[in-house]
N, C-alpha and C positions, 0 to 999 in steps of 0.2 A: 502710598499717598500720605501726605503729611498735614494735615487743619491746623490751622491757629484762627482765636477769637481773640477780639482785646479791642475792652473800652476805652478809647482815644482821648474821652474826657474834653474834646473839643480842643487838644492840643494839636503842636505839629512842630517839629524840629531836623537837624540832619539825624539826633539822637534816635527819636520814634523811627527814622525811615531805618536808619542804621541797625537798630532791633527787628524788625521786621526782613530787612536782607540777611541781616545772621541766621534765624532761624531757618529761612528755607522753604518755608511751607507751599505746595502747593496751592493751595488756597485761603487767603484770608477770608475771615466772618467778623469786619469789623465795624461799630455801633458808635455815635456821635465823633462822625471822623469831621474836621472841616474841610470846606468848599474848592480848600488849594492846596488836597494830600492829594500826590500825583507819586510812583514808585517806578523807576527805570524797568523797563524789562516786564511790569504786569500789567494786567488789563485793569481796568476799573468800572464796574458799576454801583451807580448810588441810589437810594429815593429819589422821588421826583418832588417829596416837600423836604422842608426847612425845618430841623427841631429848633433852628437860632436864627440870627441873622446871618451866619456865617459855618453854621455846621447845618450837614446831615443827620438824618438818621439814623443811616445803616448803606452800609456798603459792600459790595464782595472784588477783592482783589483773587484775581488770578494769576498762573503762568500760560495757562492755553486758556485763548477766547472764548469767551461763551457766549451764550444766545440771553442776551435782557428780556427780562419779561417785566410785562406793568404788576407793579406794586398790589401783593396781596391786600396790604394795609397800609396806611400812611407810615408806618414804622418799622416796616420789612421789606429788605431789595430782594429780588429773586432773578437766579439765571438758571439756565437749562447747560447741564455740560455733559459728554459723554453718556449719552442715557440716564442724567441723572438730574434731578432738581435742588439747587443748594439754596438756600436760605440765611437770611442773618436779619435778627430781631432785636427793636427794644420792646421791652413786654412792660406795662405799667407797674410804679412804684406808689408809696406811700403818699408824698406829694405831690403827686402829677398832676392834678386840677380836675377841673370843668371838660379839659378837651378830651378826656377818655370817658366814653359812657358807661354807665353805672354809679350807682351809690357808693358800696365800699369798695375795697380796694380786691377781696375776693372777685364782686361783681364786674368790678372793669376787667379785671382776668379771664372772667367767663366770656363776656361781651369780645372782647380780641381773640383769643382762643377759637372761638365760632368762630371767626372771620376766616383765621386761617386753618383751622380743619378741613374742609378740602386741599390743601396742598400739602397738607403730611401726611405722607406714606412711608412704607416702604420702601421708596425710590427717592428718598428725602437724605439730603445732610443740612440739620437745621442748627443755627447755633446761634451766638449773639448776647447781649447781656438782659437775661430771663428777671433780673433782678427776684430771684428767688433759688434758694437753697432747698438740695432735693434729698438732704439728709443733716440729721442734728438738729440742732435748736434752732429757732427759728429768729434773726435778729433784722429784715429787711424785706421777707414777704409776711405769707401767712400763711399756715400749717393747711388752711383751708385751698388757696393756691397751686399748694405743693402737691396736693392729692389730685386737684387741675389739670397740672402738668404731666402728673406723673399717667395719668390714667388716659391723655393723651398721646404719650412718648407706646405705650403699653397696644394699644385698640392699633397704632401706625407699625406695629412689629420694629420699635427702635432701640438702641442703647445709648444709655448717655454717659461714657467712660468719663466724664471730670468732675460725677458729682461728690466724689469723695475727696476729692482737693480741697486744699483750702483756699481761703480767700486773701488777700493781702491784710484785712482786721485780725489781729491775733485774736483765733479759738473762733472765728464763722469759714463756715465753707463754702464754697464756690457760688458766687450769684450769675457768674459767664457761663455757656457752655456748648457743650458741641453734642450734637445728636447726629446717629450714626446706624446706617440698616443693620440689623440682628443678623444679616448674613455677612459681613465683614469680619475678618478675624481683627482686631484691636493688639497691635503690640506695645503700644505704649500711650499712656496720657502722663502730661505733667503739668507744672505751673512755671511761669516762668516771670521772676519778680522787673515788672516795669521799673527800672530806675536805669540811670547814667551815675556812676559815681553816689555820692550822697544824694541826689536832686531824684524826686519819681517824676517820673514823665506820666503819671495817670494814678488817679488813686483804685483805679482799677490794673491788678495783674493780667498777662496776657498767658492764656490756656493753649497747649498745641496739644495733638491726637495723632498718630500714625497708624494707619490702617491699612490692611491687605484687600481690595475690592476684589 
Protein backbone atom coordinates (compact mmCIF):
# COMPACT_ATOMS: atom_id res chain seq x y z
CA UNK A 1 0.00 0.00 0.00
CA UNK A 2 1.38 3.37 -0.88
CA UNK A 3 0.15 6.84 1.65
CA UNK A 4 0.75 10.11 0.44
CA UNK A 5 -0.07 13.52 2.63
CA UNK A 6 0.22 16.99 1.21
CA UNK A 7 -0.87 20.37 2.18
CA UNK A 8 -2.91 21.64 -0.84
CA UNK A 9 -2.51 25.17 0.65
CA UNK A 10 -5.95 25.82 -0.54
CA UNK A 11 -4.80 25.47 -4.20
CA UNK A 12 -6.14 23.27 -7.11
CA UNK A 13 -4.99 22.88 -10.69
CA UNK A 14 -4.68 20.14 -13.57
CA UNK A 15 -0.93 20.38 -11.99
CA UNK A 16 -1.88 19.27 -8.22
CA UNK A 17 -4.46 16.62 -9.78
CA UNK A 18 -1.44 15.56 -12.24
CA UNK A 19 0.89 15.01 -9.03
CA UNK A 20 -1.33 13.28 -7.20
CA UNK A 21 -2.26 10.58 -10.27
CA UNK A 22 1.75 10.18 -10.86
CA UNK A 23 2.36 9.20 -7.65
CA UNK A 24 -0.25 6.45 -7.16
CA UNK A 25 -0.90 6.20 -3.86
CA UNK A 26 -3.44 4.38 -2.47
CA UNK A 27 -4.41 6.61 -0.29
CA UNK A 28 -4.32 10.22 0.04
CA UNK A 29 -4.18 12.20 3.68
CA UNK A 30 -4.70 15.57 2.38
CA UNK A 31 -5.20 19.08 4.72
CA UNK A 32 -6.69 22.49 3.39
CA UNK A 33 -7.68 20.91 0.11
CA UNK A 34 -10.66 23.22 -1.69
CA UNK A 35 -14.18 22.62 -2.07
CA UNK A 36 -13.79 21.66 -6.03
CA UNK A 37 -10.81 19.02 -5.74
CA UNK A 38 -12.51 16.10 -7.28
CA UNK A 39 -9.70 13.13 -8.74
CA UNK A 40 -11.06 10.63 -11.55
CA UNK A 41 -11.03 7.21 -10.34
CA UNK A 42 -10.83 8.08 -6.19
CA UNK A 43 -13.14 8.36 -3.73
CA UNK A 44 -13.39 11.48 -1.74
CA UNK A 45 -14.04 12.31 1.80
CA UNK A 46 -13.87 15.83 3.51
CA UNK A 47 -14.80 17.76 6.96
CA UNK A 48 -18.09 18.62 7.43
CA UNK A 49 -16.70 22.52 8.40
CA UNK A 50 -14.85 25.08 6.32
CA UNK A 51 -11.12 26.15 7.31
CA UNK A 52 -12.12 29.13 4.49
CA UNK A 53 -14.85 30.02 2.37
CA UNK A 54 -13.73 27.72 -0.09
CA UNK A 55 -11.48 25.18 1.44
CA UNK A 56 -11.65 22.29 3.80
CA UNK A 57 -9.88 21.02 6.33
CA UNK A 58 -8.81 17.75 5.72
CA UNK A 59 -9.85 15.22 3.45
CA UNK A 60 -8.98 11.38 2.55
CA UNK A 61 -8.85 10.30 -1.14
CA UNK A 62 -8.98 6.98 -1.83
CA UNK A 63 -8.86 3.98 -4.53
CA UNK A 64 -11.40 1.63 -2.72
CA UNK A 65 -14.35 3.17 -0.92
CA UNK A 66 -14.44 3.53 2.46
CA UNK A 67 -16.92 3.97 5.08
CA UNK A 68 -17.13 8.04 6.35
CA UNK A 69 -17.17 8.61 9.74
CA UNK A 70 -18.27 12.03 11.65
CA UNK A 71 -15.34 14.13 12.20
CA UNK A 72 -13.42 13.42 15.29
CA UNK A 73 -12.68 17.25 15.35
CA UNK A 74 -13.46 20.00 13.35
CA UNK A 75 -10.11 19.40 11.70
CA UNK A 76 -9.89 15.68 11.08
CA UNK A 77 -11.88 13.47 8.20
CA UNK A 78 -11.89 10.08 9.33
CA UNK A 79 -12.93 6.79 7.21
CA UNK A 80 -12.99 3.23 8.11
CA UNK A 81 -11.21 0.95 5.41
CA UNK A 82 -10.23 -2.70 5.32
CA UNK A 83 -10.22 -3.01 9.21
CA UNK A 84 -8.48 -0.17 9.45
CA UNK A 85 -9.28 3.59 10.52
CA UNK A 86 -7.30 6.29 8.45
CA UNK A 87 -7.19 9.81 9.58
CA UNK A 88 -5.91 13.08 8.19
CA UNK A 89 -5.38 16.15 10.37
CA UNK A 90 -4.56 19.91 10.77
CA UNK A 91 -3.10 19.98 14.25
CA UNK A 92 -2.82 23.78 15.48
CA UNK A 93 -0.11 26.31 14.64
CA UNK A 94 1.51 29.40 16.04
CA UNK A 95 -1.25 31.69 14.53
CA UNK A 96 -4.35 29.94 14.65
CA UNK A 97 -6.41 32.18 16.98
CA UNK A 98 -9.23 32.22 19.41
CA UNK A 99 -10.91 29.15 17.53
CA UNK A 100 -8.58 26.48 18.99
CA UNK A 101 -8.91 26.27 22.77
CA UNK A 102 -6.15 26.81 25.02
CA UNK A 103 -3.77 29.58 25.78
CA UNK A 104 -0.50 28.60 24.22
CA UNK A 105 0.16 26.92 21.43
CA UNK A 106 1.52 23.79 23.50
CA UNK A 107 -2.05 24.03 25.24
CA UNK A 108 -4.12 24.04 22.12
CA UNK A 109 -2.04 20.92 21.18
CA UNK A 110 -2.97 19.15 24.38
CA UNK A 111 -6.59 20.40 24.14
CA UNK A 112 -7.00 18.66 20.18
CA UNK A 113 -4.79 15.72 21.07
CA UNK A 114 -7.49 14.74 23.87
CA UNK A 115 -10.04 15.10 21.47
CA UNK A 116 -8.56 12.68 19.18
CA UNK A 117 -7.02 10.17 21.53
CA UNK A 118 -9.67 7.81 21.47
CA UNK A 119 -9.19 7.17 17.84
CA UNK A 120 -5.62 6.41 17.67
CA UNK A 121 -4.67 3.10 17.91
CA UNK A 122 -3.04 0.68 16.77
CA UNK A 123 -5.42 0.11 13.93
CA UNK A 124 -4.79 3.85 13.00
CA UNK A 125 -3.06 5.29 9.79
CA UNK A 126 -3.07 8.94 10.98
CA UNK A 127 -1.38 11.64 8.95
CA UNK A 128 -1.91 15.24 7.79
CA UNK A 129 -0.16 18.40 8.20
CA UNK A 130 0.82 18.12 12.33
CA UNK A 131 2.47 21.43 11.86
CA UNK A 132 5.20 20.21 13.95
CA UNK A 133 8.62 18.59 13.67
CA UNK A 134 9.23 15.36 15.39
CA UNK A 135 13.02 15.57 15.16
CA UNK A 136 15.69 18.57 15.08
CA UNK A 137 15.30 22.02 15.83
CA UNK A 138 12.40 23.25 16.28
CA UNK A 139 11.16 26.19 13.74
CA UNK A 140 7.08 25.94 13.64
CA UNK A 141 5.86 23.94 16.64
CA UNK A 142 7.30 23.63 20.10
CA UNK A 143 9.68 21.03 21.48
CA UNK A 144 6.94 21.06 24.28
CA UNK A 145 4.32 19.74 21.25
CA UNK A 146 6.78 17.34 19.92
CA UNK A 147 6.89 15.37 23.23
CA UNK A 148 2.75 15.59 22.74
CA UNK A 149 2.97 13.95 19.89
CA UNK A 150 5.47 11.85 20.11
CA UNK A 151 4.12 10.23 23.43
CA UNK A 152 0.90 9.90 21.65
CA UNK A 153 2.27 8.25 18.34
CA UNK A 154 4.37 5.81 21.37
CA UNK A 155 0.97 4.83 24.13
CA UNK A 156 -1.16 3.97 20.07
CA UNK A 157 1.88 1.38 19.31
CA UNK A 158 2.62 3.76 16.01
CA UNK A 159 5.51 4.73 13.59
CA UNK A 160 5.97 7.68 11.90
CA UNK A 161 8.49 6.96 9.00
CA UNK A 162 8.65 10.74 7.48
CA UNK A 163 9.91 12.39 10.44
CA UNK A 164 13.31 12.51 9.39
CA UNK A 165 12.59 14.15 5.98
CA UNK A 166 12.71 17.31 5.39
CA UNK A 167 10.56 19.86 4.74
CA UNK A 168 10.43 21.98 1.63
CA UNK A 169 12.32 25.23 4.17
CA UNK A 170 15.96 24.44 3.76
CA UNK A 171 17.42 22.82 7.03
CA UNK A 172 13.49 22.08 8.88
CA UNK A 173 12.10 18.83 8.81
CA UNK A 174 8.99 17.59 8.14
CA UNK A 175 5.78 19.35 9.75
CA UNK A 176 3.25 16.62 7.20
CA UNK A 177 3.28 13.22 8.18
CA UNK A 178 2.04 9.80 8.09
CA UNK A 179 1.55 7.47 11.04
CA UNK A 180 1.59 3.88 10.48
CA UNK A 181 0.74 0.53 13.01
CA UNK A 182 4.26 -0.76 14.35
CA UNK A 183 3.12 -3.91 12.85
CA UNK A 184 3.58 -2.93 9.22
CA UNK A 185 6.84 -3.41 7.63
CA UNK A 186 7.72 0.36 6.07
CA UNK A 187 9.75 0.07 2.65
CA UNK A 188 10.12 3.22 1.85
CA UNK A 189 9.12 7.04 2.91
CA UNK A 190 10.16 9.99 0.79
CA UNK A 191 9.48 13.69 -0.02
CA UNK A 192 8.29 14.54 -2.95
CA UNK A 193 8.90 18.37 -3.91
CA UNK A 194 5.27 20.17 -4.78
CA UNK A 195 6.21 22.07 -7.91
CA UNK A 196 5.20 22.11 -11.94
CA UNK A 197 8.34 23.50 -13.52
CA UNK A 198 9.64 26.59 -11.52
CA UNK A 199 5.98 27.45 -10.02
CA UNK A 200 5.25 25.35 -6.42
CA UNK A 201 1.95 24.29 -6.31
CA UNK A 202 2.03 24.40 -2.18
CA UNK A 203 4.37 25.79 0.03
CA UNK A 204 4.05 22.59 1.59
CA UNK A 205 5.84 19.28 -0.07
CA UNK A 206 3.82 16.29 -0.37
CA UNK A 207 5.17 12.93 1.81
CA UNK A 208 4.38 9.32 0.48
CA UNK A 209 5.08 5.96 2.61
CA UNK A 210 4.79 2.36 1.14
CA UNK A 211 3.96 -0.23 3.49
CA UNK A 212 3.52 -4.00 3.75
CA UNK A 213 0.17 -4.45 5.93
Amino acid sequence: MRIGTWNLGGRWSADHASLIARWECDVWLLTELRTDVSVPGLHLHRTAGLMGPSKSWAGILSRDRAAAQPDPHPATAMVHMDGFRFMSSVLPWRSCGPAWQGGTLADKLRVTLTVLRPFVDQETVWGGDWNQALEGPEHVGSLEGRQQVLELIGESKLSVPTSSLASAATGHRAVDHIAVPLTWDVDAACRVAASAGPRRLSDHDAYMVSVDD
